[in-house]
N, C-alpha and C positions, 0 to 999 in steps of 0.2 A: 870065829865066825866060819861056817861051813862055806869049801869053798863053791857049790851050787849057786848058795845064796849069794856070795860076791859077785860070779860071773851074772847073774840078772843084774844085779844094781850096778856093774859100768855098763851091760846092755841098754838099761832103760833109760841112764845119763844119756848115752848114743842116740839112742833113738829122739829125747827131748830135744838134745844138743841141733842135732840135725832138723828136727821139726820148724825148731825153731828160726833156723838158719833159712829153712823153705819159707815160711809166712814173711819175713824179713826182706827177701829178695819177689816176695811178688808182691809185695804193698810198694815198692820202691816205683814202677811201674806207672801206679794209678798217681803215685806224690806229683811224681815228674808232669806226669800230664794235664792235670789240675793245676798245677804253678805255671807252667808252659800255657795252659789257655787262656789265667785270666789276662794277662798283657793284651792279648788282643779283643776281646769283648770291654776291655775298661775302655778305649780311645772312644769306641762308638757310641756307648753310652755317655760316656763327659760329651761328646760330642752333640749326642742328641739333647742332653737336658742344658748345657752351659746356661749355667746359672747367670744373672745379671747382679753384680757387687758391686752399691754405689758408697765413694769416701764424700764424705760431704766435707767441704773445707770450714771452718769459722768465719763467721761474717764482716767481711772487711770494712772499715769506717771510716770512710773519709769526710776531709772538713771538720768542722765543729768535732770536739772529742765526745765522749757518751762514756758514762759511769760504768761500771765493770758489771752493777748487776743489770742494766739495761740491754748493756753487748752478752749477757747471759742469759735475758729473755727473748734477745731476736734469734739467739741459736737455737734456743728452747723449741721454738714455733716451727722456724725453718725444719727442724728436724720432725717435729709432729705433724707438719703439713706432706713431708717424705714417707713417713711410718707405713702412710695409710695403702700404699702402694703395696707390690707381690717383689718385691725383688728385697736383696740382705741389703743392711745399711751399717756405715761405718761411721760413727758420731765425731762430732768437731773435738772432742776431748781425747778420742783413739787416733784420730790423726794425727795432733799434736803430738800427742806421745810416739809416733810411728817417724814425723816427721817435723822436727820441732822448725817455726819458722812459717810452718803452712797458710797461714794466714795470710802473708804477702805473695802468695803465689802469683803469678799470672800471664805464663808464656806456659806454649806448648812443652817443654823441656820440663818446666817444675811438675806441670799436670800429670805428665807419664811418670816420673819420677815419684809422685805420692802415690801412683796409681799400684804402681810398683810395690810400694813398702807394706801397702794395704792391701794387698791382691787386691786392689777391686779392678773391674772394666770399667767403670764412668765415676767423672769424677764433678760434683757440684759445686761450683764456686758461687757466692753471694755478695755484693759489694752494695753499699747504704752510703747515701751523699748526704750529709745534712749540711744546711744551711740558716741559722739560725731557727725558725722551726717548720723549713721545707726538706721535706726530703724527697728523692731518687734510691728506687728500688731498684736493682739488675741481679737477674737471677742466669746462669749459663751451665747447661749441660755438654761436662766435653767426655769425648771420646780416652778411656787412658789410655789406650793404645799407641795412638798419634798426637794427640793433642789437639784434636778437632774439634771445634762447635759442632753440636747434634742438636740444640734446640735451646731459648732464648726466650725469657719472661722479662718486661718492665715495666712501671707503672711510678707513680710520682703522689705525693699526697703537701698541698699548701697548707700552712699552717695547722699541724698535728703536734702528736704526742707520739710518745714510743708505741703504744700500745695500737695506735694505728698504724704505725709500718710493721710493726707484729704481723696486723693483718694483711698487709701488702703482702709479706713474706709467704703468709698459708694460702692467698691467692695461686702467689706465682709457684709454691711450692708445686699447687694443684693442679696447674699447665705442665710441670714436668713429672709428675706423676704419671698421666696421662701415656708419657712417652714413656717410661723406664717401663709401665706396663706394656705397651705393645712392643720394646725390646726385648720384654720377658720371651714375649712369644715367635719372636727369630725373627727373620729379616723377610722385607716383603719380595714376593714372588710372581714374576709375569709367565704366562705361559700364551702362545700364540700358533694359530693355527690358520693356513689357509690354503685355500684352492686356485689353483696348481698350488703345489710344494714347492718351495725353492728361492721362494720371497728375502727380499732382504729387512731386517730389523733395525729401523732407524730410532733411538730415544735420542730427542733435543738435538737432532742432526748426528748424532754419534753413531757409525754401523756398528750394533751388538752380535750379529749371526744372521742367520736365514730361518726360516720354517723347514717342519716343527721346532719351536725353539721354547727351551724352557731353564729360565737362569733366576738368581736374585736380583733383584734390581734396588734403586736408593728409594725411599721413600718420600714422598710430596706428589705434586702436580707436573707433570712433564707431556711431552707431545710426544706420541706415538706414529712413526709413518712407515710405513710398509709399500714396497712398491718391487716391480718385475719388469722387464722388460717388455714392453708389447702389450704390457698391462696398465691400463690405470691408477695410479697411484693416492694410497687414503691414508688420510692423518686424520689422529684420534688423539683428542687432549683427558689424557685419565691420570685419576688420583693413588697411587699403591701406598698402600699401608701396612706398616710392619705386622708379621705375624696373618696377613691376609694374602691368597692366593688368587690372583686376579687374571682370568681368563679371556681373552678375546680372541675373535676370531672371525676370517674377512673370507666372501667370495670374492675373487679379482674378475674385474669385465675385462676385455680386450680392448682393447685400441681401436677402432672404427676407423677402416682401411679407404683412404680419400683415393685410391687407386682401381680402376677398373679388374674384371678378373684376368686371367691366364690368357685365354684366347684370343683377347682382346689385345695382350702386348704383341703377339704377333702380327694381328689383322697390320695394326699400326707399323710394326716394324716391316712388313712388306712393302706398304705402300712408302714408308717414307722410302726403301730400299729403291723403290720403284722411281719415286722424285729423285732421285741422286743420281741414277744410272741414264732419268730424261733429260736431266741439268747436264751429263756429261757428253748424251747425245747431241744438244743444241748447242753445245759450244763446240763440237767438232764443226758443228753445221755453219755456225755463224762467219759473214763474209764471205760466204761460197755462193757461188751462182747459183740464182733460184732452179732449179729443176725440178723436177713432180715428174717421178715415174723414168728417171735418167733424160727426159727429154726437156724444152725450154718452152715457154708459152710462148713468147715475142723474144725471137731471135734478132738481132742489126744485121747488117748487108755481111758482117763476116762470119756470120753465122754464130754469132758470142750471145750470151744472155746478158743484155746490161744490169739487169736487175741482181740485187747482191742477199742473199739470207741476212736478215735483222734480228738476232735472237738473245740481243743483251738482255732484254724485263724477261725473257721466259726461263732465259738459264738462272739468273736472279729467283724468281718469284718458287720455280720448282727446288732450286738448291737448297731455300731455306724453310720450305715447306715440308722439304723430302728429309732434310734436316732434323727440324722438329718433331715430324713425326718417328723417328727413326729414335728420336733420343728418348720419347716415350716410351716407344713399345719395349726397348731395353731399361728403361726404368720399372716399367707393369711386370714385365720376365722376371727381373734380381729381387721384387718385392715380391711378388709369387712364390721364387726357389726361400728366400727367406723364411718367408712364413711357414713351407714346408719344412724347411729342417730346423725351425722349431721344435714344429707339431711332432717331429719325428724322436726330436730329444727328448721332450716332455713323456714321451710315450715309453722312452726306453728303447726305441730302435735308432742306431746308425744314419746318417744321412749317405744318400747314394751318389755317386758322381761329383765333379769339381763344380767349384762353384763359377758361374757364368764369368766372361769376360769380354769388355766391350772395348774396340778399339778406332780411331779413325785416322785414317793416314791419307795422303795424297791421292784424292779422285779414287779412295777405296773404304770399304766400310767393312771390320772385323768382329765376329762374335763370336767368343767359343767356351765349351763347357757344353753341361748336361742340363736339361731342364724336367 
């Protein structure tokens, strides 16, 4: 072979070799980041669709025993009367297999436990009472997670046949249909809004948040009450349903102030100021010789005034007049500064100055702070 031609053909190896070595290290790149992204787009999406997977248990029999194909047409039913639903279902014959035993289930621990083996989230248990030829139907949707009752079918049929608790069965399947559909559709949702913001969110007495607030909540009938300081407080008895977003929303009135305005704690706090300082002038006076203007009207031979100042009802009647009214017009003040740094919260601005202080000590009356 000429050596020309050699030196091209390890050139063009080199040049392949390397080509190839370059496409290799730039697709590594795009692998990486594609494997790296979907971890996080998967959580959100399981998240958004969480499917609802119910194990249905075999129908338990109590009392009187029931022939095998009988206890195989009430499973037949139960499960047909479940089908007709949007969520997956896990047949009493795949449980058994998953969890042999299932049939006696009946505490919170078994129910997570099958819940478990069968991935599913809810798990249906059915129990059939016969009594010569009465029966009791109960039908119970639990939670697999915890083991909780989620919802609750019963019904009794006097003197039947199987084929009538068959249909007790597709009734009560048909109540829990009902629900496993609106669990399809996610948990119910309150959303509340009101005027002023800042409200507190009571369900059944239980504080939830304040406004804007917006959470899941359990589903049924429950009492909504909302209430503010200084506000009027409203309760609202509403129904939330799974997979429905239920909005409400309140204007709050104010509290209608039994208190006179501003100017008016003053008028009052003068005057009682006023009573307090005559109750303390009439009791310097009291017992002292009548005089009017330093002189005496009816002097005796030794020139003495017999007559004496009598000012017990006046010092009385002004102390507790001056009193009262003194105790007002600082009650009208503290409710006025109040109200104001409210209004001033609400608004986003600072309140200015301390708050008012009222005091009363011996033949002295104290008030201090900013109004």
């Amino acid at each position: 072979m000429p050596i020309g031609l050699l030196r091209l053909s390890w050139s063009a190896r080199l040049v392949a070799t390397y080509t190839t070595l370059a496409l290799s290290v730039a697709t590594v790149p795009a692998t990486v980041v594609a494997r790296t992204a979907e971890p996080d787009d998967a959580p959100a999406a399981a998240a958004k669709a969480r499917p609802i997977r119910t194990a249905i248990l075999p129908v338990a029999i109590e009392g009187d025993e029931l022939p095998e194909a009988d206890r195989a047409q009430l499973n037949e039913r139960l499960v047909e009367g479940l089908r007709r639903s949007n969520v997956d279902l896990v047949t009493p014959s795949e449980v058994e297999q998953a969890s042999p035993g299932a049939a006696s289930c009946r505490d919170a621990a078994c129910y997570t436990a099958i819940a478990s083996a069968t991935g599913a989230t809810h798990v249906v248990r059915a129990v059939v009472q016969a009594q010569d030829r009465d029966y009791e139907v109960e039908v119970f949707l639990v939670d697999g997670r915890d083991g909780a009752q989620v919802a609750a079918s019963a019904d009794r049929c006097r003197i039947c046949g199987v084929a009538e608790v068959a249909d007790l069965l597709d009734a009560a399947a048909a109540t829990l249909r009902t629900k496993l559909d609106n669990l399809a559709q996610g948990p119910a949702t309150l959303v509340v809004a009101s005027n002023p913001v800042g409200a507190r969110v009571n369900i059944d007495g239980e504080l939830k948040g304040t406004t804007p607030f917006n959470a899941p909540v359990l589903a049924g009938k429950h009492v909504l009450r909302i209430s503010l300081e200084g506000y009027i407080t409203v309760e609202r008895e509403v129904t939330f349903v799974e997979g429905i977003e239920e909005t409400q929303s309140f204007e709050l009135e104010k509290v209608p102030s039994r208190l006179p305005p501003r100017p008016w704690g003053w008028v009052s706090l003068g005057i009682g100021i006023a009573g307090l300082g005559a109750a303390a002038a009439f009791t310097v006076l009291d017992d002292r010789p009548y005089r009017v203007g330093g002189a005496c009207s009816e002097p005796d031979r030794a020139g003495e005034c017999p007559r004496l100042w009598d000012t017990d009802w006046i010092i009385f009647g002004t102390a507790v007049a001056g009193a009262g009214l003194a105790t007002l017009g600082v009650a009208i003040l503290l409710n006025s500064a109040k109200r104001g740094k409210k209004s001033s919260v609400e608004a986003g601005k600072p309140s200015a100055g301390r708050r008012p202080h009222f005091g009363i000590g011996p033949g002295s009356v104290g008030l201090r702070g900013r109004f």
